[in-house]
C-alpha positions in Angstrom: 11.3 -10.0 16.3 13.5 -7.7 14.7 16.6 -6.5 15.5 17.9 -2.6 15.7 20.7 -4.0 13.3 17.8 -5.2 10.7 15.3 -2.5 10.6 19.1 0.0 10.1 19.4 -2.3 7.3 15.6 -2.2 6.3 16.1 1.3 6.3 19.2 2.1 3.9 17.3 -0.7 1.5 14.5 2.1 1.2 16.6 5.1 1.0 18.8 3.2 -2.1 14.8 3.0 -3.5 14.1 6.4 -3.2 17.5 7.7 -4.1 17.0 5.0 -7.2 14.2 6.8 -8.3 15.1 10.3 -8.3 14.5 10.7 -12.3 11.5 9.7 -12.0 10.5 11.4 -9.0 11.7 15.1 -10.7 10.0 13.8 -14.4 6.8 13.7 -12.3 7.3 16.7 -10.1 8.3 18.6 -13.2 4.4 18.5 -14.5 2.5 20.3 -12.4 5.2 21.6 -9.7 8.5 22.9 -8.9 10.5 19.9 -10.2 12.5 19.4 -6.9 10.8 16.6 -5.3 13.5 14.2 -6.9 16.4 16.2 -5.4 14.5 17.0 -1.9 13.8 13.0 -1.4 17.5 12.6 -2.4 18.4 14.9 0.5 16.1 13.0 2.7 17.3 9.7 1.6 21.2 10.7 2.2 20.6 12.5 5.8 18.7 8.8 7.0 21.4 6.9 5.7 23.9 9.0 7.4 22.1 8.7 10.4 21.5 5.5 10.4 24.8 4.0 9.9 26.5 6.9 12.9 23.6 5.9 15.1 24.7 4.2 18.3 21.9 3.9 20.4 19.1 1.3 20.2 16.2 1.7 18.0 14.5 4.7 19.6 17.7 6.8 20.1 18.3 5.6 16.0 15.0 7.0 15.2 15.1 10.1 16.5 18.7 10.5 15.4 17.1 10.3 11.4 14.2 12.6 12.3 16.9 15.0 13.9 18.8 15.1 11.1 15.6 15.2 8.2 14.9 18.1 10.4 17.6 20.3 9.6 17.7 19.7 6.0 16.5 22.9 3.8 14.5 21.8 1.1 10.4 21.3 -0.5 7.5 20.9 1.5 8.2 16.8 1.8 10.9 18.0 4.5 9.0 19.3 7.2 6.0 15.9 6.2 9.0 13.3 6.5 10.6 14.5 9.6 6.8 14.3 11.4 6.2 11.0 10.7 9.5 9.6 11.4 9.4 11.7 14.7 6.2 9.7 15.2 7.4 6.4 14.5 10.7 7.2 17.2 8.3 8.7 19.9 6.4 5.1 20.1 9.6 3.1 19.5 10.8 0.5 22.0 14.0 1.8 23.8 16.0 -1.5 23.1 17.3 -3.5 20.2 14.7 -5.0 19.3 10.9 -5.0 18.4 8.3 -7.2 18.1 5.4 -6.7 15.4 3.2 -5.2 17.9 5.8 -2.6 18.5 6.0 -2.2 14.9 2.1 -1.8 14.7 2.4 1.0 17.0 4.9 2.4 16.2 2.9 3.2 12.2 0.0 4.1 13.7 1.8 7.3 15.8 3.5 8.1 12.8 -0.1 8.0 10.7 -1.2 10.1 14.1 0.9 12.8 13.7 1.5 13.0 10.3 -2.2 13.5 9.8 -2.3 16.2 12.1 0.3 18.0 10.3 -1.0 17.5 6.8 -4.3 17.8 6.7 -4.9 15.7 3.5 -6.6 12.0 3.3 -6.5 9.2 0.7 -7.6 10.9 -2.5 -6.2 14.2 -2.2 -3.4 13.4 -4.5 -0.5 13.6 -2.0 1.9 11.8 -0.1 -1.2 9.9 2.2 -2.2 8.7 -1.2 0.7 6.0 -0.3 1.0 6.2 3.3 -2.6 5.7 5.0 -3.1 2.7 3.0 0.3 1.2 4.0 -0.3 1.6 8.0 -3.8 0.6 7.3 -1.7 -3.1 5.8 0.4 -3.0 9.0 -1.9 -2.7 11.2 -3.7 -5.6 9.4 -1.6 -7.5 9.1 -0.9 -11.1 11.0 2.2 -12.5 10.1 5.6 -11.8 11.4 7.6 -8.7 10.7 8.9 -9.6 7.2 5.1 -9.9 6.0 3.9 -6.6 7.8 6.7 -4.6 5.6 5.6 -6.5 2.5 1.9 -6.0 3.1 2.7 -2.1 3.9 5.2 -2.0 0.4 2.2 -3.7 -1.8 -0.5 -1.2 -0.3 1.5 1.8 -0.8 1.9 1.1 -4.2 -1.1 0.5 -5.0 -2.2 3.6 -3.0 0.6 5.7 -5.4 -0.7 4.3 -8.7 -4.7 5.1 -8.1 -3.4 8.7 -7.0 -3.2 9.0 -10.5 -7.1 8.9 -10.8 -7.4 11.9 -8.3 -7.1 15.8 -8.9 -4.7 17.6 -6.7 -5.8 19.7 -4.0 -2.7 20.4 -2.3 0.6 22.2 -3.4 1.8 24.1 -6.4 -0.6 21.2 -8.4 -3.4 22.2 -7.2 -3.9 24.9 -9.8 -3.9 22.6 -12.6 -7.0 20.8 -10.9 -8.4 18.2 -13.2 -5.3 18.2 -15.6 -3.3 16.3 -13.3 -5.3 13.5 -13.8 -3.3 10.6 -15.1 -0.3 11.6 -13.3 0.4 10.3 -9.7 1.7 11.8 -6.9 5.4 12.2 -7.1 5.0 12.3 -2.7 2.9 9.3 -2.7 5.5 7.3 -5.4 8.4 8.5 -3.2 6.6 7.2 0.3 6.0 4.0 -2.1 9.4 3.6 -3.1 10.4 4.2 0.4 8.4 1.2 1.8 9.5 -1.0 -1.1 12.8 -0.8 0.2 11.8 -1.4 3.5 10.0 -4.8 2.4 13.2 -6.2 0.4 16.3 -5.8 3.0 
């Protein structure tokens, strides 16, 4: 079981990941696109935490407040991709304080649901789903308690972030640059990585 006051905790631990990494995340971007991804996960990162820690609700009503506020943000194309999948992970949220690794499990996969409607990429397309399909697909594997089911989904996302180096974009700004952007990852997938890694270490 965890508690709404540990996955708010969970949370800001992957937001200080993400925020963490913001030089890396605009050295990356800065390759093949506009160079902003650092700044726009930054954004992101700042408009959870704020969110999080003003939230008063249980975990449903805290969800929705962080999709709510990733929503308004201006900013890359990572804005409107974020606030879908967190919108999917509130809309199958328990109501209460607290949620069991079956809520958890569902939870992911509506967040997976939507986020692939909205996207339209798969694992191999050199974007954010790079990451994040291979982390649900860890949850939803997974069989231990609710620590291991964020450590499986952290592990599988980075791996999924460092083989999207092998791929050719065909999404974005990148996809011009087709088979030169081999060798580089994805800076959405190594944000969505970094995001899950600080989910796994609160």
């Amino acid at each position: 079981m965890i508690t709404k006051d540990e996955l708010a905790s969970r949370l800001l631990s992957a937001c200080a990941e993400v925020k963490a990494a913001e030089g890396e995340l605009t050295e990356i971007d800065s390759r093949f696109g506009d160079a902003d991804h650092g700044l726009t996960m930054c954004k992101i990162a700042t408009a959870i935490e704020e969110s999080v820690r003003e939230s008063e609700g249980g975990i449903q009503a805290m969800l929705d407040d962080v999709a709510m506020a990733v929503m308004t943000l201006n900013g890359g194309s990572a804005v409107p991709l974020w606030n879908t999948w967190l919108d999917g992970l509130q809309e199958a949220a328990p109501e209460g304080n607290e949620a069991d690794s079956e809520d958890l499990k569902a939870m992911f996969a509506n967040a997976l649901a939507e986020l692939s409607d909205i996207s339209g990429a798969q694992v191999g397309d050199k974007t954010l789903m790079d990451a994040f399909v291979p982390a649900i697909e860890a949850i939803q594997a997974c069989e231990g308690n609710e620590a291991a089911l964020f450590e499986a989904a952290a592990q599988a996302a980075l791996t999924g972030a460092e083989r999207s180096k092998d791929f050719p974009s065909k999404f974005g700004r990148a996809k011009s640059y087709g088979e030169k952007t081999i060798g580089t990852p994805d800076a959405g997938a190594v944000s969505m990585a970094c995001f899950f890694k600080g989910l796994a270490q609160a």
